[in-house]
Every structure is written in C-alpha cells, then in structure tokens.
N, C-alpha and C positions, 0 to 999 in steps of 0.2 A: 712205476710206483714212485709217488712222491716222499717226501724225510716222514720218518716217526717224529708226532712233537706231544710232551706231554701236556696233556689238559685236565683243567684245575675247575672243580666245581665249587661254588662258591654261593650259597644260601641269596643272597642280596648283596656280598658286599665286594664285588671283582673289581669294579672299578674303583673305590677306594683301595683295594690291594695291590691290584695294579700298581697305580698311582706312585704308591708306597716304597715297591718293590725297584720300578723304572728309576726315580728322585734315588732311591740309596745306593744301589750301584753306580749313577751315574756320577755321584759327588764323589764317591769311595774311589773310584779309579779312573777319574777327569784328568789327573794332574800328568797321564800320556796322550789321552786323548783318546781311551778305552769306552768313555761316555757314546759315541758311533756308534758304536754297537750294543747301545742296551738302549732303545726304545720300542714309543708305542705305535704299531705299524697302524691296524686299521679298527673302528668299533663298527658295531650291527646293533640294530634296536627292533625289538620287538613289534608284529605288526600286527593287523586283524584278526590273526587267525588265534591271539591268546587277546583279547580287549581287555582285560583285568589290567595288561602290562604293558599293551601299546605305549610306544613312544620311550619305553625305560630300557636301558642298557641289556643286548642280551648276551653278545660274545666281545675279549678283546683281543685281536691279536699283536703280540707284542715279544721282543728280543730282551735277552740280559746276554752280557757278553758275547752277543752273535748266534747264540741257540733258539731258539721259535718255540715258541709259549702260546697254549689258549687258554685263555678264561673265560667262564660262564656264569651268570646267574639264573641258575635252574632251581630255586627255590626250596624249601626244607625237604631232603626226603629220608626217608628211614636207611640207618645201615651211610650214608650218605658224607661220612664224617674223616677229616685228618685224621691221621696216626702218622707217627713214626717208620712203619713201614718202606713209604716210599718218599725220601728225604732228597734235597739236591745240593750235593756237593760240591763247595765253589775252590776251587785253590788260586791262592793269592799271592805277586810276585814280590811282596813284602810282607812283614811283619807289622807295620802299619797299616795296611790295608787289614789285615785281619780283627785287628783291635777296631778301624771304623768301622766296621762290616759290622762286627759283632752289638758295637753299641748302639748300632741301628735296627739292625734286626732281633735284638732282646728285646728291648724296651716294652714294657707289657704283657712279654712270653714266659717260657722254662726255658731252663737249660738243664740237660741231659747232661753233659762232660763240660765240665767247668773249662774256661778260658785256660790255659797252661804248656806245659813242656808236657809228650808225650813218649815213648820208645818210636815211637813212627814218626813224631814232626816235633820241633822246634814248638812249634807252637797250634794247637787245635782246641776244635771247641766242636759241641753237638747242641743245639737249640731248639725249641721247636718259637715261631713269632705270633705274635697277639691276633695270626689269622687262623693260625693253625696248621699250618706249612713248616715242617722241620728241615734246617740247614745244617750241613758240617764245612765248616770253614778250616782252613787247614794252609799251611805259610806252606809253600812247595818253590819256591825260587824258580816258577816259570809265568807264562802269560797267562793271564788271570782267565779262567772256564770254569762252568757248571753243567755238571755230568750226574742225569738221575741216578739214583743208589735205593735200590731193589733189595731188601731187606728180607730169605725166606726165612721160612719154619724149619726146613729142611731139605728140600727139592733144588737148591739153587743150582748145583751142576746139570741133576736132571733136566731143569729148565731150560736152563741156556743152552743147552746141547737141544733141544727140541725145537727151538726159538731159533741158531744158526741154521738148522738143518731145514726149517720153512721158508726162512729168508736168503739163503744161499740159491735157491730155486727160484724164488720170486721176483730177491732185490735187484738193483742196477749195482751196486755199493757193495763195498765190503761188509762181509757177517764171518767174525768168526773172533774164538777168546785169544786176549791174548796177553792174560797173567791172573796168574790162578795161585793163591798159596791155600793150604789145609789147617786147620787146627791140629797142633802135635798136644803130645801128653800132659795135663796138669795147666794146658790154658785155656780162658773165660770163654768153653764152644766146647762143641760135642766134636771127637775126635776124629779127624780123614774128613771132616764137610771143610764146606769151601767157609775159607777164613777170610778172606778178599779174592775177587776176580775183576777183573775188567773186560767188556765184551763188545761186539759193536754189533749190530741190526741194521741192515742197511745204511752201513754209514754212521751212524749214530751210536756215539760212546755209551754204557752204561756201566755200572758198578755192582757187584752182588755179593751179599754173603749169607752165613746160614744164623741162625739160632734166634729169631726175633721171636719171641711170647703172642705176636698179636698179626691177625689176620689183613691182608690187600685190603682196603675198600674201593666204591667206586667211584670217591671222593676226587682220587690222582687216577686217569687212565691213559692210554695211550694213543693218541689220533693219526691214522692212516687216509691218507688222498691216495686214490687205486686211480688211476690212469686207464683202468678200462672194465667192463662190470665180468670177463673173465678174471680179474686179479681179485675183483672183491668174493670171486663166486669161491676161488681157489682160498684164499686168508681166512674169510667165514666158514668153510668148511674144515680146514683143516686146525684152527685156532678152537673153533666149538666144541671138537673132538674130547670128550670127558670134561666137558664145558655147562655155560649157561646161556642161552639167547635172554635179552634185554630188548628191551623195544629202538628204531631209531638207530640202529645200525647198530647198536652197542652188544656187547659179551664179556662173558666171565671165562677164563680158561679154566685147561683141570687143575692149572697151580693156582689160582686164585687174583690173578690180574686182570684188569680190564682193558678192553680196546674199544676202540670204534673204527666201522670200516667203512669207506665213505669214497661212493666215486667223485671224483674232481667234477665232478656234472653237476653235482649237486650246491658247492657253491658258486659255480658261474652262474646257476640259473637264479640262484635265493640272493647274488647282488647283482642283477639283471634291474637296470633303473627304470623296467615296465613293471613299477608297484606292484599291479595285478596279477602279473606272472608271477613273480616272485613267492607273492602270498599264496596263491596257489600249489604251486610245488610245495610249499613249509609243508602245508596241510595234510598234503599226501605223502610227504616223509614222516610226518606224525603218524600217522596210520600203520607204517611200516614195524616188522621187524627185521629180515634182511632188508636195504635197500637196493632194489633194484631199476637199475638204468631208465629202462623201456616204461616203466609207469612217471617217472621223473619226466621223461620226453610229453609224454601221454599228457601229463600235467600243464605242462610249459605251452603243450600248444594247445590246449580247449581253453586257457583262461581267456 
C-alpha cells in the first residue's frame, strides 16, 4: 500500500488554488529553505474520452511542507462543497510565520478564530481561504507541517479505532493514536468525546475531534494507491461496510468520509505516453464502480 494523500475537488479552479497555495507557503517559509518541500510535482489534462474538456487541467499533484496533495477539477457536483469539517492544520516554527500565513491565506476568506493568544498556543487562528479550504495555523516552536484535522459529530474515537484496526492489517507504516484528551465538565464539547487526538494511518499523521454541526462532504476525500487489486478488494470491503459505493473507485464510509481506492495500475497505465492506451483505460475506469485490476489490463491492451 501506498501513503494516504488528501484530495481536493475543486469545481474549475485547482490550478489557480494550487498555484495559490504552493507561492504561499513557499514565500512564508523560504527564509530556511523549507520552500523544497512545498511544490508542484506533476499535472494531467483531460483527453477524448471527456471532448467538452480536452486539453484543460484535470489533476495536480503537488506537496506543501513535504505532505502529498491531489487536486481536481471535476466540475459542479451536488453535495460537492468545502466545510469546515475537514481543515489542515499547519504548525509553524515562529510567530512570524503565522502572521504571514494567515495574511495570505485570509485574504478574501472567514475567519473562524480570530488571529490571537489562545490557552493552547501563543498564538492561533482558524480560517477558512477564498477557495474554501479551511486552515488552523497555530505557533508550535517546531518544524513547520500540515496534518489533516477530521472534525466528527460524534464517532471520532469510534472512528479512529476502526480506521487503526483496518490499517494495522493492511499498512506497511505505523497506524495507531497516540494522544487523545476528552472534554471534562463545563467545556465548549460534549462530555468523555475526544477533545483532540492525534492518529496515524499508515504513516500519515491526522488530528480529530468531536462536536462539529456539519457533515464530511466529498469535496476533501482520502486517495489510496493499493499496490495490488487484493489490497483494494480488502479496503473496499471493509471501508463500504455501513457505507456508500460512488462510482470510479470512490466511497462513503458509515462515519461519513470519503475515499478512493485505486490500484497503482491505474495511474501507470492513464500516464502511459501511448495516448491511445491511456484513453482507453480513462474510459473503462469511468465505467467502474470498484475498480478492478484485470479490466484495467483488459483495457490497456485492446487499445
């Protein structure tokens, strides 16, 4: 199994967000030379098989401070929309960096939790930015990372514990929490849920707590490369479980986040420089709801 990386649906406008996103961090934290690790690695464009879009940006892959990001422009869809729920938290090894961050990433947005001193930090902020991507910036006096933060309704321990317990079987990488405080009596949470945790999924830090108003969309989901179409058969089953199938490898679990599960097949074959192949496989991942290996093959070689 390859990293969890989150992916970002984006109506039309990924590559200007992108764009955005790469330029701000990398000016905010250049002055060690932390810019290295926030670019954009590779884009894909649209090919015959959507003619309305050929030729226009369709995915980007790209880093901020070393973490792996995809973005998409999959066009208006219903339900399809940012919230707050699933925010990525950047900590920053100054107080200066916080303040540029923030005045970069406001500019045209909300802000949730004003810029300030907090009982937790020095200094923090919640925002959401003029794409609709909400950030918590937050002065932590260590090397500057951004760690998605998984906001539930109420399930967040049940989650995580279901979510370690799939990935401790699967991953290569460590899965497992490892800090967890609760809401005590008389503060802003319902009492005994998780009030912060930190968890990792193969590898990959994330943050969760309980009490958010408002439901996942599948705006922010989570992208899986299976290294073989057992791993994808094994994740699709066991993630669908009081779930929803989507078309195109995608799912709703029973908490309410989305994934995609995607063998590693599938992008060697679709940036394969025999065009024709390429398009052909798209086609028959279109088609899909699990994807499976063996029609991907099937694809790759009648084109």
């Amino acid at each position: 199994m390859k990293n969890i990386n989150p992916f970002l649906w984006f109506d039309d406008g990924a590559e200007e967000a992108v764009n955005f996103y790469v330029s701000s961090f990398a000016s905010t934290f250049e002055s060690s030379g932390k810019e290295k690790q926030t670019e954009i690695l590779a884009t894909s464009r649209y090919g015959d098989a959507m003619p309305h879009l050929k030729g226009r940006v369709m995915t980007i892959n790209f880093k901020l401070l070393g973490e792996d990001f995809i973005a998409l422009n999959g066009g208006p869809v219903k339900d399809f929309t940012f919230n707050p729920s699933i925010s990525f938290l950047v900590e920053c090894e100054t107080k200066d960096e916080v303040d540029e961050l923030f005045n970069k990433l406001s500019e045209g947005g909300k802000i949730f939790m004003p810029l300030g001193k907090y009982p937790f930090s020095e200094k923090f902020t919640w925002i959401e930015d003029k794409f609709g991507i909400s950030w918590q910036l937050i002065y932590a006096n260590t090397q500057p990372k951004s760690t998605p933060f998984l906001w539930f309704n109420s399930q967040a321990e049940e989650a995580m514990n279901y979510y370690i317990s799939l990935f401790s079987q699967l991953g290569t990488k460590s899965s497992e929490i490892k800090k967890l405080s609760r809401f005590g009596v008389n503060e802003n949470g319902p009492m005994g849920k998780v009030q912060h945790a930190v968890f990792s999924l193969n590898g990959l830090e994330f943050m969760a707590m309980d009490s958010n108003p408002e439901d996942f969309t599948p705006a922010i989901s989570l992208f899986i490369n299976c290294d073989t179409q057992k791993e994808v058969d094994e994740l699709w089953d066991k993630l669908l479980d009081g779930g929803k199938p989507m078309q195109c490898g995608w799912l709703t679990d029973k908490f309410g986040l989305t994934w995609q599960i995607v063998p590693t097949l599938l992008m060697k074959f679709m940036s394969d420089p025999d065009k024709k192949k390429a398009q052909h496989v798209m086609e028959a991942m279109m088609k899909m709801i699990k994807i499976e290996s063996k029609d991907l093959i099937k694809a790759y070689e009648e084109a």
